[in-house]
PALOPA-826599 format. One record per residue (C-alpha): x, y, z; residue in three letters. Coordinates in nm, 2 decimals, padded with zeros to 4 digits. Example, Ala and Ser with C-alpha at 12.3 -4.5 7.8 and 13.67 -1.06 7.14 Angstrom:
<sites>
SITE     east    north       up   resn
SITE    01.23   -00.45    00.78    ala
SITE    01.37   -00.11    00.71    ser
</sites>
This chain:
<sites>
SITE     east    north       up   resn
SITE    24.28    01.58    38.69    unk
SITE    24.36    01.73    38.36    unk
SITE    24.52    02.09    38.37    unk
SITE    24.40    02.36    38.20    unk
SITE    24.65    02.34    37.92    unk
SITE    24.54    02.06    37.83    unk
SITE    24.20    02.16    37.87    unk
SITE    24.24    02.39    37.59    unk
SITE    24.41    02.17    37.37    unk
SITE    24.13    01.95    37.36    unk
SITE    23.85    02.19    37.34    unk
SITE    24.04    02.36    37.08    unk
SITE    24.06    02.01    36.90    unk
SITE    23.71    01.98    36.92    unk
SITE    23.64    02.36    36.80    unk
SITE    23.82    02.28    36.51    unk
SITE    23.62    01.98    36.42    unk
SITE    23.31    02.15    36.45    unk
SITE    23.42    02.44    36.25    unk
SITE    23.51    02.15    35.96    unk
SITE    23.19    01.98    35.94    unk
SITE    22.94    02.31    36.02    unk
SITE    22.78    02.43    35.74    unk
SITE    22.89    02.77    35.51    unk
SITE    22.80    03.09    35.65    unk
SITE    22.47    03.20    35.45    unk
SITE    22.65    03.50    35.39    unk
SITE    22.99    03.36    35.24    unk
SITE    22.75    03.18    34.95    unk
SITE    22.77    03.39    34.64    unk
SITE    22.43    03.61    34.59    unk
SITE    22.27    03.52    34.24    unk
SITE    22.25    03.80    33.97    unk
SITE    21.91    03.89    33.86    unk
SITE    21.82    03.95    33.50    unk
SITE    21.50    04.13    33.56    unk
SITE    21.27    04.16    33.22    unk
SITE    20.99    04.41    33.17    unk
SITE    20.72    04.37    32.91    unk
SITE    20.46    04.68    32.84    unk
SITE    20.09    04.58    32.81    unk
SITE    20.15    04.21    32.79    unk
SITE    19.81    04.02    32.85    unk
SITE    19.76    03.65    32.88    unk
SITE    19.77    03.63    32.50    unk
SITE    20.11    03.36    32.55    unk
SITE    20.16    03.05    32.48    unk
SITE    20.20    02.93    32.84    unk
SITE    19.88    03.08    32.92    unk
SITE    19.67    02.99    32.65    unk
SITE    19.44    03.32    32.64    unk
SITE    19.44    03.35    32.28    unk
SITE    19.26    03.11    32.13    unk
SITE    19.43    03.07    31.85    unk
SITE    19.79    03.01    31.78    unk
SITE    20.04    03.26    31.90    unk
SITE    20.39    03.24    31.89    unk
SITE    20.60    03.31    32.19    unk
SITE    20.85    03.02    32.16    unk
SITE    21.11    03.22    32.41    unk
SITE    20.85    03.29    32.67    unk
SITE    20.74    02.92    32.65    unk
SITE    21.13    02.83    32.72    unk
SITE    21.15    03.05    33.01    unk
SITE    20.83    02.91    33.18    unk
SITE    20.96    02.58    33.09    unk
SITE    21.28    02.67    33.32    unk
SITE    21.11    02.74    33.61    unk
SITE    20.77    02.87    33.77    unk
SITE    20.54    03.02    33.61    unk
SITE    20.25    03.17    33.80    unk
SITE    19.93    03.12    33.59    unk
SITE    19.71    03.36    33.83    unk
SITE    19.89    03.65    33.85    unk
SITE    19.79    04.01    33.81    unk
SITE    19.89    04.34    33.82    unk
SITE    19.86    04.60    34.09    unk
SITE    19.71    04.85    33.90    unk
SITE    19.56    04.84    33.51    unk
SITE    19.77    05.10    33.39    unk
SITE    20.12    05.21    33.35    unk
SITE    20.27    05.44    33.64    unk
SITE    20.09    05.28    33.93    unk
SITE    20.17    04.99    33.83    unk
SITE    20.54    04.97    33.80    unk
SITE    20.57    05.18    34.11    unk
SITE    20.44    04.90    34.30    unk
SITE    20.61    04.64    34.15    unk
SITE    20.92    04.87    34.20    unk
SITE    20.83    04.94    34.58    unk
SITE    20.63    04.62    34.65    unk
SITE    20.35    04.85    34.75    unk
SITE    20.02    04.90    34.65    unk
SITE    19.84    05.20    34.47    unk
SITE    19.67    05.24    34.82    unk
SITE    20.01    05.25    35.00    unk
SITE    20.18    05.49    34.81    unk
SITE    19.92    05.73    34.64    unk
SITE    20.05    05.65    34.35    unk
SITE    19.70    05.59    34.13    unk
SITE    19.77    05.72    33.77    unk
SITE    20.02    05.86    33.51    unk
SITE    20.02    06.19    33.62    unk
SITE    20.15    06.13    33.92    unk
SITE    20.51    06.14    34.02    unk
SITE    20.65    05.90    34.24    unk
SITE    20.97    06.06    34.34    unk
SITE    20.90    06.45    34.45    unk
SITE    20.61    06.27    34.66    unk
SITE    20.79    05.94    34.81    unk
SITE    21.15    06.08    34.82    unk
SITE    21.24    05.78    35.04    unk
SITE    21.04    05.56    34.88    unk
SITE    21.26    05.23    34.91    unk
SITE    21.29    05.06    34.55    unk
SITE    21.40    04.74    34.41    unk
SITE    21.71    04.90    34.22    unk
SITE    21.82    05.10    34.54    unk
SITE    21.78    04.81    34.75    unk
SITE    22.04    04.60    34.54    unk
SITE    22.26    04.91    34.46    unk
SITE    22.28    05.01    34.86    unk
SITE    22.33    04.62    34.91    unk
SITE    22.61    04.58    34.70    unk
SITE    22.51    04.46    34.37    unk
SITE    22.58    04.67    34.04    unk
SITE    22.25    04.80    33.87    unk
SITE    22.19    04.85    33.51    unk
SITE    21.91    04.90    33.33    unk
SITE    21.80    05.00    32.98    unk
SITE    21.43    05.09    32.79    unk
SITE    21.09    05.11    33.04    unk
SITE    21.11    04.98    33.38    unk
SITE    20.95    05.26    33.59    unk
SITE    20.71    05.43    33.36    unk
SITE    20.90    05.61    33.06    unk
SITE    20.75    05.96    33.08    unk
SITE    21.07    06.22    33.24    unk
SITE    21.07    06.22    33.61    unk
SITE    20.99    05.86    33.68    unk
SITE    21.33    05.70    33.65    unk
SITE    21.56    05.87    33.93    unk
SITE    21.94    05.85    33.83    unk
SITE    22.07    05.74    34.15    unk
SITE    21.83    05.43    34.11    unk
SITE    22.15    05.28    33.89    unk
SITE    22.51    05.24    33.82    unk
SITE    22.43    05.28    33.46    unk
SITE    22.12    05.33    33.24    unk
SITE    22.08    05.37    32.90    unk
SITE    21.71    05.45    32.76    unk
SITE    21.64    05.35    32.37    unk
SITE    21.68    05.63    32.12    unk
SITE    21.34    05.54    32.04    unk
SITE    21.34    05.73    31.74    unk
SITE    21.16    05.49    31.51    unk
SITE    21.16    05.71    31.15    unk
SITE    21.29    05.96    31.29    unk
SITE    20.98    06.02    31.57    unk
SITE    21.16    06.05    31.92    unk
SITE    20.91    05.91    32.16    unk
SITE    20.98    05.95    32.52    unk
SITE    21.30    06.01    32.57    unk
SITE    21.65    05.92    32.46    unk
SITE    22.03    05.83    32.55    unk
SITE    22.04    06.21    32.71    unk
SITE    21.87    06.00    32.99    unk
SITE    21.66    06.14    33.20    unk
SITE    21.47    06.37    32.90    unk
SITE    21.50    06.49    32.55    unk
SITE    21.21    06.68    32.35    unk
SITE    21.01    06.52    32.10    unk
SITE    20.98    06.52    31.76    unk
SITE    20.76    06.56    31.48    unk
SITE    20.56    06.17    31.38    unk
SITE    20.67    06.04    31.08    unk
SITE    20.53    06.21    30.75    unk
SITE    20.37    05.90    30.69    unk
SITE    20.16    05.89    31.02    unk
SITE    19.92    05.69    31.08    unk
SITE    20.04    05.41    30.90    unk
SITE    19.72    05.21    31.04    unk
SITE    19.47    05.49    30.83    unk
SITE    19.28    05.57    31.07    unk
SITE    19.32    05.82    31.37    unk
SITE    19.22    05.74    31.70    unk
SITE    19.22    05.90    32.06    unk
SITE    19.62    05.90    32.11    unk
SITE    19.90    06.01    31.84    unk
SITE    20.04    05.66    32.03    unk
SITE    19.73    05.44    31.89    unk
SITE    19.88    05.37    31.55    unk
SITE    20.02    05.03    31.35    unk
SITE    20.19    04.96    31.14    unk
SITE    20.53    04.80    30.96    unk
SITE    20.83    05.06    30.97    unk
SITE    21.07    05.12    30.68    unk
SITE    21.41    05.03    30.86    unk
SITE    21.54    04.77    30.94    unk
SITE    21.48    04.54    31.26    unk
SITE    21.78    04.62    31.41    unk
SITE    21.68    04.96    31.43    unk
SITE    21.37    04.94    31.59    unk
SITE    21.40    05.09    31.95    unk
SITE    21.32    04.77    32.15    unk
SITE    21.59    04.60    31.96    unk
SITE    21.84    04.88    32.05    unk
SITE    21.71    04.78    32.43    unk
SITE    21.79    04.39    32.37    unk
SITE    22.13    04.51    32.24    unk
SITE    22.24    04.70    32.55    unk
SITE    22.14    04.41    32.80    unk
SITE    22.32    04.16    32.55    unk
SITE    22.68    04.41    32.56    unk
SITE    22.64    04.39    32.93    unk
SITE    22.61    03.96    32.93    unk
SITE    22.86    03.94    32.66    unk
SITE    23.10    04.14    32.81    unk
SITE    23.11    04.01    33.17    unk
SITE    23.46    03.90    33.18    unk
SITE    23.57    04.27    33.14    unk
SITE    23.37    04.45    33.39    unk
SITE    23.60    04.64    33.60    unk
SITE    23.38    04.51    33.91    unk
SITE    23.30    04.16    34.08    unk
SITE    22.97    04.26    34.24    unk
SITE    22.67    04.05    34.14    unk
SITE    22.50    04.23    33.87    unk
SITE    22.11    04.38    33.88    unk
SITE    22.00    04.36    33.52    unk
SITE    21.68    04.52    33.41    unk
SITE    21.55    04.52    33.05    unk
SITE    21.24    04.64    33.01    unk
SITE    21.07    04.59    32.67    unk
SITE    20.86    04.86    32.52    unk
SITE    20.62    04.60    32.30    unk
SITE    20.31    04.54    32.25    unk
SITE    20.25    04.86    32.39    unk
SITE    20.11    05.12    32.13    unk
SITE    20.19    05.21    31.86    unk
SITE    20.21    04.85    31.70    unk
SITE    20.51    04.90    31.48    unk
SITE    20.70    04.59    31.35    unk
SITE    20.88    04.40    31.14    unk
SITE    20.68    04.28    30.89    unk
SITE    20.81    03.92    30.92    unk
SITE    20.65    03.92    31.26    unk
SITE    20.27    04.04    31.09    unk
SITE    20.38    03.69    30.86    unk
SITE    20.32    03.49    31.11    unk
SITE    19.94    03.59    31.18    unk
SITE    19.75    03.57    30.86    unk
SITE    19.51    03.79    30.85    unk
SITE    19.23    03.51    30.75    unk
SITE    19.31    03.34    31.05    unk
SITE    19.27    03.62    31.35    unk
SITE    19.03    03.58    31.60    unk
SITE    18.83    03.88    31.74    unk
SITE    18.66    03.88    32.07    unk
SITE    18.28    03.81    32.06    unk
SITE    18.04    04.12    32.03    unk
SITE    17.82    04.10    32.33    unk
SITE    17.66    04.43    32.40    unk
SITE    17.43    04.29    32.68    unk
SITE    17.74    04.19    32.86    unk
SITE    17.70    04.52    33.06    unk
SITE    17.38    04.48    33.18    unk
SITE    17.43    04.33    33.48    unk
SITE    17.75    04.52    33.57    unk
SITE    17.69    04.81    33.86    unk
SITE    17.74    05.19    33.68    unk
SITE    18.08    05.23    33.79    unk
SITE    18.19    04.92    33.55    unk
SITE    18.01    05.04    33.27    unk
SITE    18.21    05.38    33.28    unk
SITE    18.53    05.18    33.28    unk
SITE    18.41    05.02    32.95    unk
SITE    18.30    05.25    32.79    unk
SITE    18.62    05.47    32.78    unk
SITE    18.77    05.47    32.42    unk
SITE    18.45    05.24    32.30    unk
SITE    18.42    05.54    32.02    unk
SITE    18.74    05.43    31.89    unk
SITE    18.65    05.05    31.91    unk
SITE    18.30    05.15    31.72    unk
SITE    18.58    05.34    31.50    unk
SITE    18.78    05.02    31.43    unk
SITE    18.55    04.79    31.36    unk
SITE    18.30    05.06    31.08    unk
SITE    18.63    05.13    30.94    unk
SITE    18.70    04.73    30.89    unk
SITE    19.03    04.75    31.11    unk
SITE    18.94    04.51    31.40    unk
SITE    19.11    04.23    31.26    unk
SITE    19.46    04.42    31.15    unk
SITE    19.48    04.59    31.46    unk
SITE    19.50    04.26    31.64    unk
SITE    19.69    04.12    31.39    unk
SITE    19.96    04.41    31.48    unk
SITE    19.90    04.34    31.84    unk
SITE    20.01    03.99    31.81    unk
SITE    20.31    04.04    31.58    unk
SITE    20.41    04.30    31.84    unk
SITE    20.39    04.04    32.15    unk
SITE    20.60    03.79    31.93    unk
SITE    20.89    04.04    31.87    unk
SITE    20.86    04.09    32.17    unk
SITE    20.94    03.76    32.26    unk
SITE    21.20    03.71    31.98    unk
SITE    21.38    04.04    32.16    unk
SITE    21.36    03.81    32.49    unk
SITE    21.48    03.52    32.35    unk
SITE    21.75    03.71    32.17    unk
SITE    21.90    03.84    32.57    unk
SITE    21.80    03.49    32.70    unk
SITE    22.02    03.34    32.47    unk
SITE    22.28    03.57    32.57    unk
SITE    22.27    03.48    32.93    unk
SITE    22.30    03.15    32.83    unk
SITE    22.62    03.21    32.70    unk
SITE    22.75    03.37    32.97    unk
SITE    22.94    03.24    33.22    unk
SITE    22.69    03.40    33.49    unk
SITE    22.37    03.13    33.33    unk
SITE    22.41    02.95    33.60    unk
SITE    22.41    03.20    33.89    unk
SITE    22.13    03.44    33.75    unk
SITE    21.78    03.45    33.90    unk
SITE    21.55    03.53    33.58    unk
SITE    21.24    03.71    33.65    unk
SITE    21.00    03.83    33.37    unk
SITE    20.69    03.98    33.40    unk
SITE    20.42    04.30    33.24    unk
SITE    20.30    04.54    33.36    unk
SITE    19.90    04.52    33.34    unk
SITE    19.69    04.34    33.06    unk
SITE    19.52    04.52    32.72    unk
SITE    19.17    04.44    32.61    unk
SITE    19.08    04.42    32.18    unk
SITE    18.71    04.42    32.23    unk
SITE    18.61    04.21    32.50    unk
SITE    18.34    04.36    32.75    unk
SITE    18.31    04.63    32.45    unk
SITE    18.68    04.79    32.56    unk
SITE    18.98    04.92    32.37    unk
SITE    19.21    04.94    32.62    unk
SITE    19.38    04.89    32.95    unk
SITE    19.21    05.04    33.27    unk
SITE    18.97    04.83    33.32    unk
SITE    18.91    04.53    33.66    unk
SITE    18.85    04.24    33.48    unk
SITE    19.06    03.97    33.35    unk
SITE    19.20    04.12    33.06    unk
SITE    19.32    04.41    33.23    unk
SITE    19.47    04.24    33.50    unk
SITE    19.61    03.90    33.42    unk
SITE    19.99    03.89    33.30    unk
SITE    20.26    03.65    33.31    unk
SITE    20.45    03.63    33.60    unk
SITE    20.80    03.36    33.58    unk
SITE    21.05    03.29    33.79    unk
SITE    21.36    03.09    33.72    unk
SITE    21.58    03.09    34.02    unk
SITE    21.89    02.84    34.05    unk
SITE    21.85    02.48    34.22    unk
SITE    21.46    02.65    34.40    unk
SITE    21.19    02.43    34.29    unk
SITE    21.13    02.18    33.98    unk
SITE    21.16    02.30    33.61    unk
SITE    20.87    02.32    33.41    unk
SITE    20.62    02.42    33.72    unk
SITE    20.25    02.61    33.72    unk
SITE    20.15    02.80    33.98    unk
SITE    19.73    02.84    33.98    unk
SITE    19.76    03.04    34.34    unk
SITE    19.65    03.40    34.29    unk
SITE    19.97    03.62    34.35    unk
SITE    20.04    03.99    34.26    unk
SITE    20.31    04.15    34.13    unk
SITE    20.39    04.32    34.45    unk
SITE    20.52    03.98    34.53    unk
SITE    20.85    04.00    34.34    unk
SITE    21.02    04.25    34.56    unk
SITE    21.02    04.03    34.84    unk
SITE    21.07    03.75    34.63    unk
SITE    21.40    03.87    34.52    unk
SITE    21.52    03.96    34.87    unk
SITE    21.45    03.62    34.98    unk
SITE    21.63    03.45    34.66    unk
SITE    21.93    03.71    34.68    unk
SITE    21.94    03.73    35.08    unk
SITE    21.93    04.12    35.10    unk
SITE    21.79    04.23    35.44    unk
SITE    21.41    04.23    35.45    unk
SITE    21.17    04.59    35.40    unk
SITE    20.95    04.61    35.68    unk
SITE    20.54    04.70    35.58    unk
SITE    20.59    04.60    35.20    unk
SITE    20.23    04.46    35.09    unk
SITE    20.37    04.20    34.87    unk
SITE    20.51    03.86    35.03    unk
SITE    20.78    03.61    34.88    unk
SITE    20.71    03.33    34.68    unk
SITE    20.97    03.11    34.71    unk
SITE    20.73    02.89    34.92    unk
SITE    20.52    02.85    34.61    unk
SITE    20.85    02.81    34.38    unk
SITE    20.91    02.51    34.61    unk
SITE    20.54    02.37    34.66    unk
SITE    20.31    02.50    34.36    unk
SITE    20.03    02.31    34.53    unk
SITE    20.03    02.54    34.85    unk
SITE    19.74    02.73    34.98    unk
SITE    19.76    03.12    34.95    unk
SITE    19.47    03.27    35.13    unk
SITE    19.61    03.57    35.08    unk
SITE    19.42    03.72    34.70    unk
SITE    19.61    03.96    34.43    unk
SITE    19.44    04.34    34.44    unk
SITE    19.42    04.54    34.13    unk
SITE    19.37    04.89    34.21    unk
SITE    19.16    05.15    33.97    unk
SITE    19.21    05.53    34.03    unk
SITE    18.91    05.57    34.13    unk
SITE    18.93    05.35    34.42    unk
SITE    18.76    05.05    34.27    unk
SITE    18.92    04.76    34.37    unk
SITE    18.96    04.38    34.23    unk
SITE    19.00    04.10    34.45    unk
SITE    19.10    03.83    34.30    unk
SITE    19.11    03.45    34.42    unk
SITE    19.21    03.12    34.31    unk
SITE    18.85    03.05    34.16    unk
SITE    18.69    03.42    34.17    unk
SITE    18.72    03.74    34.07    unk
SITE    18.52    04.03    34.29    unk
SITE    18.52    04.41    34.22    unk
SITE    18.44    04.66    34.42    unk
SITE    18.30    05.03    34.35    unk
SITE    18.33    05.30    34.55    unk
SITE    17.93    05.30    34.55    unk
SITE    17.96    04.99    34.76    unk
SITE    17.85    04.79    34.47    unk
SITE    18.02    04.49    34.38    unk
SITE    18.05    04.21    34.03    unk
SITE    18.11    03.85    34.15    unk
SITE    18.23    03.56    33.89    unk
SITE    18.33    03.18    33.98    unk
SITE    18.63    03.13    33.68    unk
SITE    18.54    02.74    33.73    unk
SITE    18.20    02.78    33.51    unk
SITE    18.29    03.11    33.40    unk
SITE    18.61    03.21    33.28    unk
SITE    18.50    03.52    33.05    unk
SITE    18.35    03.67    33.37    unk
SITE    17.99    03.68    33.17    unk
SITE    17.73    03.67    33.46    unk
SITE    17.73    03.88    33.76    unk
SITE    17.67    03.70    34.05    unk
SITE    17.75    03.95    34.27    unk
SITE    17.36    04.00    34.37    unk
SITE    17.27    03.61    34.42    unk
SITE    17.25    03.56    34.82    unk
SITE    17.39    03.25    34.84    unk
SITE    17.72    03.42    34.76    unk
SITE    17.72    03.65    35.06    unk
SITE    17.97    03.53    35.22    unk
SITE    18.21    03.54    34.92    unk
SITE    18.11    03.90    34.89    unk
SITE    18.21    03.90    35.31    unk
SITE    18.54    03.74    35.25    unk
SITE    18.65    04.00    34.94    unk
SITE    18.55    04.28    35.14    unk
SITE    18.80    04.17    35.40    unk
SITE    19.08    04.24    35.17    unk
SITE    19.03    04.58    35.12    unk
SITE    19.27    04.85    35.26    unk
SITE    19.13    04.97    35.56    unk
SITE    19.24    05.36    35.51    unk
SITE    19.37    05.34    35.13    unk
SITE    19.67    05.63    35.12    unk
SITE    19.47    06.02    34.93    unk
SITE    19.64    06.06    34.57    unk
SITE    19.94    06.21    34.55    unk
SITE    20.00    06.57    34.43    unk
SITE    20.02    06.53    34.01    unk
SITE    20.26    06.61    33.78    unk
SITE    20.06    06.99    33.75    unk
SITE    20.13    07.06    34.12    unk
SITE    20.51    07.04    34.02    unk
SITE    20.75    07.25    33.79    unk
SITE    21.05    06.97    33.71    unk
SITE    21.35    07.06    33.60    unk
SITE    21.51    06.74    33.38    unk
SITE    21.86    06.86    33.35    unk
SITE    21.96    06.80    33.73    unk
SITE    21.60    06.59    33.82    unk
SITE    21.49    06.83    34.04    unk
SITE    21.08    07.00    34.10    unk
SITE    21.00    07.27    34.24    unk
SITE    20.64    07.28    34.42    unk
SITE    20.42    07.49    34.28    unk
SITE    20.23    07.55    34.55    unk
SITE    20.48    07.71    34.83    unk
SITE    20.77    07.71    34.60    unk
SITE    20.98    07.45    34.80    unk
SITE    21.23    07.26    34.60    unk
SITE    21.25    06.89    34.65    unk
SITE    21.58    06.78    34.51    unk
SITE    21.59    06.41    34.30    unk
SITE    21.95    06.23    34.34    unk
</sites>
């Protein structure tokens, strides 16, 4: 009989063993970075995409979907700014938080609202950001969201737009003298064109490339060793369409295609759709009496493609870096923009040009290079997404989901349809082959992309699709959160980020 010595001597041996052939700890594998790019008002209008039907030039973007995933079906939570990045930045819908339009402040009402900065900041990584990643009016950007962040001086001629390096606020300033460099004046100081007297490297966006670059370039000499949250978020093609002119060069003005004119488009769309159209349609009419259709989208395209030169410019940086091959890059916009189609100048809207954006993921060693996702996925999706790629702990009740299934199968099934939320309650539900839309009348639009892709023909009303109609209406939140109180309900102070509520004079404190 062996003693118990030598018991322990052997199951020590074989302890030892084990320990040398298990696998790592999950934990002791080093967390990726993130490089997490913004774009403002980006539609499908890229080359990956193919929504323009001519030739657009977004060489960078085409590299980045060529590294990775891109998700050819994606679409953003809400069709305008605020509600929109709040729930890409929460991974929670318009219905979740309240959050439904500009005016509404996410902070003061959500004060523990869980984001994606805070999340990697509380888990250890160091967060920077620079330029529009929450929405860039004061009081939507918390400080204690980052280690550091630096806004553009955004003071193109002299015009301070939102904000500058006195981050969180500064006042603005007069437009240049020379304003409206497009000639004509339409419903927003913002809705101008144009090509700026400086230089390129002076143009705000390119001061926001340049901060995100100084971070990658100077890596080696950060004074810490935690994994690094990057965000850049890119102000272009959102108005005003100032450029370089080199980037107008590249769109002759000959050769610019503008939407079809289809008036009776409308008619078989419910009241409630109409309405959404026909907000700023006096400053389309405007555009096109005035013979500015074609220049303005001329200026929208050279404004996507500096864009992309900006993102190639930080791509390239990464590349450099000695973190290129430990960084999960995610780049992604906000909500689409519609030049005419359906008879709309704008965002705002439920149909496909509102709400279709490019959505990419490059992630080291998950799935294949080069991959297209047609699944319909929202960008509430990348919150999770990014916990699952950078192993923080998981957020209980977000509404989005990860996707690192579909970076490793792009062929899988997603039931599950992206929501695009109007603040008025109308909803979008969109599938891999249909879009639905629902109004708050109960009336609905049905279109089958397969033999319709410019959503033409309401088939909403044709009972043999009833039980598509029965499947959307499925979807929709049950008991969608009331709107939050707006920006008039609050007094905020932008020197310590701090509101007082008007109502009861309680002070709710921002950190």
């Amino acid at each position: 009989m062996l003693t118990s010595s030598v018991m322990r001597l052997i199951l020590g041996f074989f302890l030892l063993i084990a320990g040398h052939f298990a696998p790592e700890p999950l934990s002791a594998t080093p967390r990726p970075n993130v490089l997490f790019l913004a774009i403002d008002d980006l539609n499908d209008w890229v080359g990956f995409l193919g929504g323009y039907p001519g030739k657009v030039y977004t060489p960078h973007l085409d590299r980045l979907a060529a590294s990775g995933t891109a998700f050819t079906n994606a679409h953003c939570p809400a069709p305008v700014c605020c509600p929109s990045r709040a729930s890409v930045l929460s991974g929670l819908y318009p219905t979740s938080t309240g959050i439904y339009n500009n005016q509404h402040w996410w902070k003061p009402n959500l004060p523990k609202l869980r984001t994606i900065p805070i999340h990697f900041r509380k888990n250890g990584y160091h967060t920077i950001g620079t330029g529009k990643i929450f929405h860039h009016t004061a009081g939507n950007n918390p400080p204690n969201q980052w280690d550091h962040f630096k806004r553009a001086p955004f003071n193109d001629n002299g015009w301070i737009r939102y904000g500058d390096s006195s981050y969180p606020w500064t006042a603005d300033k007069p437009r240049p003298r020379e304003f409206p460099y497009s000639g004509i004046k339409l419903y927003s100081e913002e809705a101008d064109w144009g090509v700026l007297p400086q230089k390129e490297s002076e143009y705000d966006d390119s001061q926001v490339a340049d901060y995100a670059i100084n971070y990658l370039e100077n890596l080696d000499r950060r004074a810490t060793d935690k994994p690094f949250f990057l965000a850049c978020g890119i102000f272009h093609p959102h108005l005003p369409w100032y450029i370089p002119r080199k980037y107008l060069e590249l769109y002759p003005r000959d050769k610019i295609f503008v939407p079809e004119n289809i008036p009776e488009d409308l008619n078989d769309i419910p009241r409630p759709g109409r309405k959404l159209a026909e907000k700023k349609s006096g400053d389309l009419q405007k555009i096109r009496e005035t013979g500015r259709w074609r220049t303005a989208i001329q200026h929208y395209l050279a404004s996507i493609s500096f864009a992309d030169a900006l993102v190639g410019r930080v791509l390239d940086s990464l590349t450099k870096s000695n973190a290129a091959g430990n960084t999960v890059i995610v780049l992604w916009s906000d909500h689409g923009w519609h030049l005419g189609e359906k008879g709309h100048w704008h965002k705002r809207t439920l149909w496909e040009e509102a709400t279709r954006v490019p959505l990419i993921f490059s992630a080291p060693e998950i799935g294949d290079m080069n991959q297209r996702c047609a699944q319909p996925v929202s960008l509430v999706d990348i919150f999770p997404t990014l916990i699952e790629l950078c192993q923080l702990p998981p957020i209980d009740n977000l509404d989005g989901i990860s996707l690192v299934p579909w970076l490793m199968n792009t062929a899988k099934i997603r039931e599950r349809p992206a929501l695009t939320v109007e603040e008025s309650g109308h909803i979008s539900v969109r599938t891999l082959h249909h879009r639905a839309i629902h109004y708050t009348t109960g009336e609905w639009e049905l279109y089958d992309h397969r033999s319709d892709p410019n959503e033409r023909t309401n088939i909403a009303k044709d009972p043999k699709y009833e039980e598509l109609i029965k499947a959307a209406r499925s979807w929709l939140p049950k008991n969608p959160s009331h709107p939050v109180a707006t920006k008039k309900d609050f007094i905020f102070d932008h020197r310590n980020f701090t509101w007082t509520r008007k109502k009861n004079g309680r002070i709710i404190r921002g950190k």
